[in-house]
C-alpha positions as CSV (number, residue, x, y, z in Angstrom):
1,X,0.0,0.0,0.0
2,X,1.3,3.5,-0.2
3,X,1.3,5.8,2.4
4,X,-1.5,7.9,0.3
5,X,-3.8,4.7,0.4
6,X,-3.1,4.1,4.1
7,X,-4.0,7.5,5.3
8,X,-7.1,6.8,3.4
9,X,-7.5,3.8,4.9
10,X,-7.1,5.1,8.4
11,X,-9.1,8.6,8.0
12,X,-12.0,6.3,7.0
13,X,-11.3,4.5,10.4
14,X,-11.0,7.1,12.6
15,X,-14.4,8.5,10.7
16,X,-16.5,5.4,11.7
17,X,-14.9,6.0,15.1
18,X,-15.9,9.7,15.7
19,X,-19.8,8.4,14.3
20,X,-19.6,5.0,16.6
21,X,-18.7,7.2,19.8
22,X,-22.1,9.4,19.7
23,X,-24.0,5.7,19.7
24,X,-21.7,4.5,22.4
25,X,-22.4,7.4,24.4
26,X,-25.8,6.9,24.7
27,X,-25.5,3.3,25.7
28,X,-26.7,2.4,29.5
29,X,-24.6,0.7,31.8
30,X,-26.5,-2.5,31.7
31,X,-26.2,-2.3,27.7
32,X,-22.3,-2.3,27.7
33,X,-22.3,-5.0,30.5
34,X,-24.4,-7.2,28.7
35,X,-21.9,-6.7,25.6
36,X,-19.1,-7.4,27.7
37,X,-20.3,-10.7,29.1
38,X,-21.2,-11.8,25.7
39,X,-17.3,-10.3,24.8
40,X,-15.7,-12.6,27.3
41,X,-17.9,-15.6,26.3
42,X,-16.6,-15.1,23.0
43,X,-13.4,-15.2,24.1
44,X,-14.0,-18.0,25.4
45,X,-15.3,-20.3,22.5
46,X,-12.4,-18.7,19.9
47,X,-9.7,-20.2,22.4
48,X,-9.2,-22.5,19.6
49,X,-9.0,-19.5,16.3
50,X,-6.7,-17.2,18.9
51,X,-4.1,-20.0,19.8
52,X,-3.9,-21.1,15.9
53,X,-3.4,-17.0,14.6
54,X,-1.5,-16.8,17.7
55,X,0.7,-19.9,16.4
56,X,1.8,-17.7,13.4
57,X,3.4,-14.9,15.5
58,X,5.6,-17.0,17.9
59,X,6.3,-18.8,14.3
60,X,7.8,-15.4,13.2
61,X,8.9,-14.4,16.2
62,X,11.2,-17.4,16.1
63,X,12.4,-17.1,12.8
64,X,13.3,-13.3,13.1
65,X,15.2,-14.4,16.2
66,X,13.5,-12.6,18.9
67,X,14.5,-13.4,22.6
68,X,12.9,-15.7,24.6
69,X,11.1,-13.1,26.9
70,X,10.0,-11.3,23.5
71,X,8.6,-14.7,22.6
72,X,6.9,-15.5,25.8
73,X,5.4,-12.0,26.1
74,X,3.6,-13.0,22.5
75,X,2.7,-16.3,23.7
76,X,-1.2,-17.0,23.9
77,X,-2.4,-20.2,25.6
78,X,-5.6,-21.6,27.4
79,X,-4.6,-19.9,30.4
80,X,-4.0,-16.6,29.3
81,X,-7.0,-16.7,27.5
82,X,-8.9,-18.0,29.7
83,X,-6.8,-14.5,31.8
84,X,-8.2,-12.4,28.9
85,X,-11.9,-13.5,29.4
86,X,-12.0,-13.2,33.3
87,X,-10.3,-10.3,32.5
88,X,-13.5,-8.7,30.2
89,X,-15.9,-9.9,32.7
90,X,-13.9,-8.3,35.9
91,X,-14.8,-4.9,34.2
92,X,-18.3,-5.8,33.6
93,X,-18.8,-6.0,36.9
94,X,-16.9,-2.2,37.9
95,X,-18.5,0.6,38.7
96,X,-19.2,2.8,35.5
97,X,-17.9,6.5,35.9
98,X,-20.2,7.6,32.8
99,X,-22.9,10.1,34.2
100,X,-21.5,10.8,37.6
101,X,-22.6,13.9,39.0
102,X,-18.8,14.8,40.2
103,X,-20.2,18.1,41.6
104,X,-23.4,20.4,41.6
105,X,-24.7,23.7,43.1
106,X,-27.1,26.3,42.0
107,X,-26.6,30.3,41.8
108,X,-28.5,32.8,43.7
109,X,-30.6,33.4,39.9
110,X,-32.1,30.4,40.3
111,X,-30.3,28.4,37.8
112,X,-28.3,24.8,38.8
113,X,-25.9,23.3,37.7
114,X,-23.8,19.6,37.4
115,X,-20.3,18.7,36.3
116,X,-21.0,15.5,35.0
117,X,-18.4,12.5,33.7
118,X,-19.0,12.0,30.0
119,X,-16.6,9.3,27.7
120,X,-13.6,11.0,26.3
121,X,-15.1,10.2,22.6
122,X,-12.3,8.5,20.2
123,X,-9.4,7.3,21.4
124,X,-6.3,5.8,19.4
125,X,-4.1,3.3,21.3
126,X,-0.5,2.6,20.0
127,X,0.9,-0.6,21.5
128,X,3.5,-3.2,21.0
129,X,4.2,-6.9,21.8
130,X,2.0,-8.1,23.5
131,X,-1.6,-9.1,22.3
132,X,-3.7,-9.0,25.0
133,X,-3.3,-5.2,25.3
134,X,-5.7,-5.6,22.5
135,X,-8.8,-7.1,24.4
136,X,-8.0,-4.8,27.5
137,X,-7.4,-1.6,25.8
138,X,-10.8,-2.5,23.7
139,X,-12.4,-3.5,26.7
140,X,-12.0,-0.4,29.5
141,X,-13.0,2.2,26.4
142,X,-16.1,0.4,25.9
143,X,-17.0,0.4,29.4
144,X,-16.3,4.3,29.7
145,X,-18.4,4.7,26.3
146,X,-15.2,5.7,24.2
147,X,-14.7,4.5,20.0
148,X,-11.3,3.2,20.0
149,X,-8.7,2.6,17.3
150,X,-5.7,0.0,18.0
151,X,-2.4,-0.2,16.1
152,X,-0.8,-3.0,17.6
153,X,2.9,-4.6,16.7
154,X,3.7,-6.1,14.0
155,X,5.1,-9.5,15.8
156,X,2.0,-9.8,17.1
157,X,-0.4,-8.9,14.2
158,X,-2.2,-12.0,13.5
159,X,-2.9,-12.7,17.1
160,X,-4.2,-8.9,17.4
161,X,-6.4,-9.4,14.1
162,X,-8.0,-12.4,15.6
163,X,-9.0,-10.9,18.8
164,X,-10.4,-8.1,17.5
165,X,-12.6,-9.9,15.3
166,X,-14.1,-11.9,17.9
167,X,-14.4,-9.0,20.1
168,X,-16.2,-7.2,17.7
169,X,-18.3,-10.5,16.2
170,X,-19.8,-11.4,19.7
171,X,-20.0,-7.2,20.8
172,X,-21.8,-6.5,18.2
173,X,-24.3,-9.6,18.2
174,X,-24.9,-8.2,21.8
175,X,-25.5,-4.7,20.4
176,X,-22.0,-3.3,20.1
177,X,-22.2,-0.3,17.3
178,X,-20.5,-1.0,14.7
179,X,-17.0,0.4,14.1
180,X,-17.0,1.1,17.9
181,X,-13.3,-1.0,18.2
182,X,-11.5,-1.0,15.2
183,X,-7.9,-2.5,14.7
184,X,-5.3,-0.9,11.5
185,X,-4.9,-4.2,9.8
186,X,-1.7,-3.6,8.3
187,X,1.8,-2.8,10.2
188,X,3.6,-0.3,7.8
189,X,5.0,2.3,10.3
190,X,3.3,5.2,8.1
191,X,0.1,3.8,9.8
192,X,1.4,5.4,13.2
193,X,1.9,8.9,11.3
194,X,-1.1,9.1,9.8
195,X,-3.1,7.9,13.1
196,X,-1.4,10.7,15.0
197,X,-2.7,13.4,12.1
198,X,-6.3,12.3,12.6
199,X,-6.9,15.1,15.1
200,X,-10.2,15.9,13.4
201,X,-11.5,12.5,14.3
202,X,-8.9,11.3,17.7
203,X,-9.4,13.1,20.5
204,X,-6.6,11.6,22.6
205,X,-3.5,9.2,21.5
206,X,-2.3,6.6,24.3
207,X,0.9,4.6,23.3
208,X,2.2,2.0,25.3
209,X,5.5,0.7,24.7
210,X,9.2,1.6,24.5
211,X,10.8,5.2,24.7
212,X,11.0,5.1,20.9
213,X,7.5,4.6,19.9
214,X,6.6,7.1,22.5
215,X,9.0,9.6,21.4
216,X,7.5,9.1,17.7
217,X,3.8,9.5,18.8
218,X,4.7,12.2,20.6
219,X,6.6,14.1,18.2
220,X,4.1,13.5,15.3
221,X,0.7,13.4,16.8
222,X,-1.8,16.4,16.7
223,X,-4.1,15.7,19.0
224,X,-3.1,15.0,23.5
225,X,-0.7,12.1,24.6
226,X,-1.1,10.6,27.3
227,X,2.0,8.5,28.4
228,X,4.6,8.0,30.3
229,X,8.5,7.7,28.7
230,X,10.4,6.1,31.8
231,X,9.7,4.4,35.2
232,X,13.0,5.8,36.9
233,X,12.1,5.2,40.2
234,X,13.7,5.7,43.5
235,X,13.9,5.1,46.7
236,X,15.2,6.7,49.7
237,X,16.0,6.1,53.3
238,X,16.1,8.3,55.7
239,X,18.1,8.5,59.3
240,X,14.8,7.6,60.9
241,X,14.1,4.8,58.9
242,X,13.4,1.4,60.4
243,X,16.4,-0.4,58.7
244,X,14.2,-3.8,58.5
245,X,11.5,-1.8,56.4
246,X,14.1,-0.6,54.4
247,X,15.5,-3.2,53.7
248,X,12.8,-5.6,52.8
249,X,11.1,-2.2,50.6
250,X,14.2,-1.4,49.1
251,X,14.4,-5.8,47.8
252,X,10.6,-5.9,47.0
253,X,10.5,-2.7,44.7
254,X,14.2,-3.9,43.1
255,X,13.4,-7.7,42.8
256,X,9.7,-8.6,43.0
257,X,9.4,-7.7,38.9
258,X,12.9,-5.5,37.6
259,X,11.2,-5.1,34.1
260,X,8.2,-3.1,34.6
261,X,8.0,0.3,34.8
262,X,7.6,0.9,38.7
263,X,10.3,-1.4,39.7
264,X,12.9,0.5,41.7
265,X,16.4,1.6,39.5
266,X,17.6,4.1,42.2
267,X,18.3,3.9,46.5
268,X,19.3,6.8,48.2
269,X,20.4,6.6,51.6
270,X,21.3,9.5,54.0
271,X,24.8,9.7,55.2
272,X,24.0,9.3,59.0
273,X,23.0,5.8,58.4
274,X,24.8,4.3,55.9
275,X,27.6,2.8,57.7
276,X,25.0,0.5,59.2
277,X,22.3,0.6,56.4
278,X,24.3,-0.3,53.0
279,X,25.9,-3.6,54.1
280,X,22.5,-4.8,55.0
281,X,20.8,-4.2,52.0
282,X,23.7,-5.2,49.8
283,X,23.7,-8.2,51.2
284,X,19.9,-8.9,50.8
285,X,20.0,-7.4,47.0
286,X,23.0,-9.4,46.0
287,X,21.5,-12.6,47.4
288,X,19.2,-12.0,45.0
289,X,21.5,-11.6,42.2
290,X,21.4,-7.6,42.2
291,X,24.3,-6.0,40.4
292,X,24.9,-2.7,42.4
293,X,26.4,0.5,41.1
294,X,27.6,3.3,43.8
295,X,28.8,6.6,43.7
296,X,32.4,7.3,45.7
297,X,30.6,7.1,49.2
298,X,28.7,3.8,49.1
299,X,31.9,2.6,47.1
300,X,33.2,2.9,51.0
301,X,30.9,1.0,52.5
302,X,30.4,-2.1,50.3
303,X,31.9,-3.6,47.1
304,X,29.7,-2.4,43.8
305,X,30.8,-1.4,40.4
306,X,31.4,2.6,40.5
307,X,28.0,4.7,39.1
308,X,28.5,7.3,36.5
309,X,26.6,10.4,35.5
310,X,24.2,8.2,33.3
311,X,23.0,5.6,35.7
312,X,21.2,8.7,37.8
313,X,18.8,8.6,34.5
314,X,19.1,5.4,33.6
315,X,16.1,2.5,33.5
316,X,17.4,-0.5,34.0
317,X,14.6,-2.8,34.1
318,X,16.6,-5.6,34.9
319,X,18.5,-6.7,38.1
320,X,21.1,-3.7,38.6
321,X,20.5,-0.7,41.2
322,X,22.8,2.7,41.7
323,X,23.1,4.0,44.9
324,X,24.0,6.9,46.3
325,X,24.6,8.3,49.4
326,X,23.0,11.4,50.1
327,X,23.6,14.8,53.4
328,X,19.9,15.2,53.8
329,X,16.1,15.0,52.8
330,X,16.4,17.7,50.7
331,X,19.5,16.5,48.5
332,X,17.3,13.4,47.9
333,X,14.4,15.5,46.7
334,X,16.9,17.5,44.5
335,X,18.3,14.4,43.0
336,X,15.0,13.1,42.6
337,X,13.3,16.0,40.8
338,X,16.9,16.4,38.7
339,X,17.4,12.6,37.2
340,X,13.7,11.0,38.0
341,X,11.2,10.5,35.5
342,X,8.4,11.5,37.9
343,X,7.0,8.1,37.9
344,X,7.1,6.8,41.5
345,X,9.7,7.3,44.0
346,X,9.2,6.4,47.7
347,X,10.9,7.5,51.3
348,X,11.3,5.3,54.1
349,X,11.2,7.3,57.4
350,X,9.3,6.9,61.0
351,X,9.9,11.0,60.7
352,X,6.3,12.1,60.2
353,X,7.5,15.6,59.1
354,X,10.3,14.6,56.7
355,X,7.9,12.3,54.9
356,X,4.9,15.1,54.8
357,X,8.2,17.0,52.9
358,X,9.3,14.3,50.8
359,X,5.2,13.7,49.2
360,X,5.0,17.3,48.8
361,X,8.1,18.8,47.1
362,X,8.9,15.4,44.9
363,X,7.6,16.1,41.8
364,X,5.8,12.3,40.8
365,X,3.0,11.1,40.2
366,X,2.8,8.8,43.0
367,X,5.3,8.9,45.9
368,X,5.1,6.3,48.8
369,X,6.0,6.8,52.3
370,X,7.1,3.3,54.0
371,X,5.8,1.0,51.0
372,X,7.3,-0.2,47.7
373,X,7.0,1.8,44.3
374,X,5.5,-1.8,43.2
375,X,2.3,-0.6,44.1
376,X,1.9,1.7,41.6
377,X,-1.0,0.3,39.7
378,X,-4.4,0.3,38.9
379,X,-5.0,-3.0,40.5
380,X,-3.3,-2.2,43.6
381,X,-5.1,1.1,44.0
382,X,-8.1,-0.6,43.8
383,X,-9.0,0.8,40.1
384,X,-10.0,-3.0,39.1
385,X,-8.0,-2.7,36.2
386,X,-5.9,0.7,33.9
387,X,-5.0,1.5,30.7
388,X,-1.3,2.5,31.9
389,X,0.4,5.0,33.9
390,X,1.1,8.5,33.0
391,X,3.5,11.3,34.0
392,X,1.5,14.0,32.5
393,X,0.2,16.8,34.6
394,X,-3.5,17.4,33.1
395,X,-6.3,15.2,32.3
396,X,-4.3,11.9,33.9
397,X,-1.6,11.0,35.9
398,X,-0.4,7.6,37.7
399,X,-2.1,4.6,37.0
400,X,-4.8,5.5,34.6
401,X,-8.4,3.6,35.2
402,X,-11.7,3.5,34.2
403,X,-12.5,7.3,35.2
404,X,-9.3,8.7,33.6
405,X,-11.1,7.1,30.5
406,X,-14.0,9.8,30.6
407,X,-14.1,13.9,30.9
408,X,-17.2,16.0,31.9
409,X,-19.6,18.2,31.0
410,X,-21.4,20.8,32.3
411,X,-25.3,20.6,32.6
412,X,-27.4,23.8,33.2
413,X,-31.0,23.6,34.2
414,X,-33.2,26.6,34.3
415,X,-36.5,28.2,34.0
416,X,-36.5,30.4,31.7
417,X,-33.8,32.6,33.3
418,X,-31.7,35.6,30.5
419,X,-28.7,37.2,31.0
């Protein structure tokens, strides 16, 4: 195809997106559950279709010589399946933010008036690897009453193709509109261009993936992003920390899961306590196969590899941590807000005071005081489930969940009343 005949292609997506969202919009909340149930039964029965389409991307995969992690994030079985479906359901049964009266009040000339939660409208999701992005993504904008268009990854395109079509086949047998989740068929990278210049149609872009197809999206698209680049997350001990909490926060937010994006890549730890507090928590980290990279200070204290300029900004996502030492709170703070990605970053202190500081004048969008950065999540918050995280100051930020998915409106009611 040329890039002429994709744009084409995709402006005549995002079109039947922009005219699906006014018939989503006016769907109840029993409507879209009933469409969900009957998604997730769908699911379901195509275990068989998704595992064979599936069979043809880890077939690639191989071939092309991705790793075994690449290959194992692609990988759909009965279980995850089975995952996905519970997964459709779960949101069936959240609450639905769509018409909540988030505020009201009336003026002294009689008239009143509501900020309401309305869906978003359109909303394009740029993803890679891994195909169940493409039933949850799918899933949480139906619930929230929002047309969505996905561009999945091109290692993964025949599983994505296949879940989308079953999606959509038992949606709209259940009174889906049609067009209401639509998936670019084809995996040309102009497709991610020409998506990001449907601002006419797309009223909000979400790409989740690396810091390259971010960077892209963001540079090219004409409508909001909402994203988040890194998870450089930190955490710091204070003097009055309790050394066992620090330890064992300090191993959980490292260790638990190094590759996602709120696992821990930074510990700070304040000069008064070092002495005592880095041969501890080296010891626990390295049992657990930590590579550790300190600056000059925490070079005296234990053995680690020395830390240079870059690993204050770097994201590891794997199993190596820099340390620093640090005089005070506020040199923490300032290294924070200097090097962080304003993810999540955490303090661990029985100072009341110093951690009212720390959640103030740290500039994230979540920051912890006394529990791991791992919590950062739409799960863990109790959200039921999320679209992502984001680091962006309006609209959304942190983990991003069904209401984050809407906007509001404001409704007027009078009687007759002129200005």
């Amino acid at each position: 195809m040329t890039e002429e005949d994709i744009r084409n292609e995709i402006e005549l997506l995002a079109r039947q997106a922009r005219a699906a969202s006014y018939q989503l919009s006016q769907l109840s909340t029993e409507e879209k559950n009933t469409i969900l149930v009957a998604m997730a039964e769908g699911i379901r029965a195509a275990a068989p279709v998704l595992m064979a389409a599936n069979a043809e991307d880890l077939k690639a995969a191989v071939e092309k010589g991705l790793s075994g992690a690449m290959v194992d994030r692609l990988r759909l079985d009965e279980k995850r399946i089975e995952a996905m479906a519970v997964g459709i359901a779960e949101v069936a049964e959240l609450p639905d933010p769509v018409g909540e009266v988030m505020e009201s009040w009336s003026r002294p000339n009689g008239l009143r008036l509501e900020q309401v939660r309305v869906p978003i409208g359109t909303i394009g999701i740029i993803y890679e690897s891994r195909p169940n992005v493409t039933s949850d993504a799918a899933v949480l904008c139906l619930k929230t009453g929002n047309a969505t268009i996905l561009r999945g990854g091109s290692e993964a395109i025949h599983s994505n193709r296949a879940i989308a079509e079953v999606l959509t086949r038992a949606g709209e047998a259940a009174g889906l509109p049609s067009h209401a989740i639509q998936l670019i068929p084809f995996t040309d990278r102009s497709s991610v261009s020409a998506l990001c210049s449907m601002d006419k149609w797309l009223d909000v872009i979400i790409p989740r993936g690396g810091r390259g197809l971010i960077e892209t999206v963001v540079a090219q698209a004409r409508m909001p992003v909402i994203k988040h680049y890194d998870g450089i997350c930190h955490t710091f001990v204070d003097q009055a920390a309790d050394p066992d909490m620090g330890v064992a926060i300090t191993v959980n937010a490292k260790t638990h899961k190094p590759g996602v994006c709120n696992a821990l890549e930074t510990l700070l730890v304040h000069a008064s306590i070092a002495e005592s507090f880095l041969p501890k928590v080296a010891a626990a980290l390295q049992e657990k196969g930590v590579e550790l990279r300190g600056c000059e200070r925490t070079q005296a204290f234990i053995e680690c590899a020395p830390a240079t300029e870059d690993d204050w900004s770097t994201e590891y996502l794997d199993l190596i941590l820099s340390v620093k030492v640090v005089d005070s709170l506020d040199e923490a703070i300032a290294h924070i807000n200097t090097y962080g990605s304003h993810h999540s970053d955490c303090i661990v202190t029985q100072d009341g005071a110093a951690a009212a500081k720390f959640l103030s004048a740290v500039d994230s969008a979540c920051v912890f005081h006394n529990a791991s950065t791992r919590f950062a999540d739409g799960g863990e918050f109790g959200f039921g489930a999320e679209i992502g995280i984001s680091t962006e100051k309006l609209h959304a930020r942190g983990p991003m969940g069904l209401r984050e998915l809407t906007s509001y409106q404001y409704r007027i009611h009078g009687e007759g009343q002129v200005r």
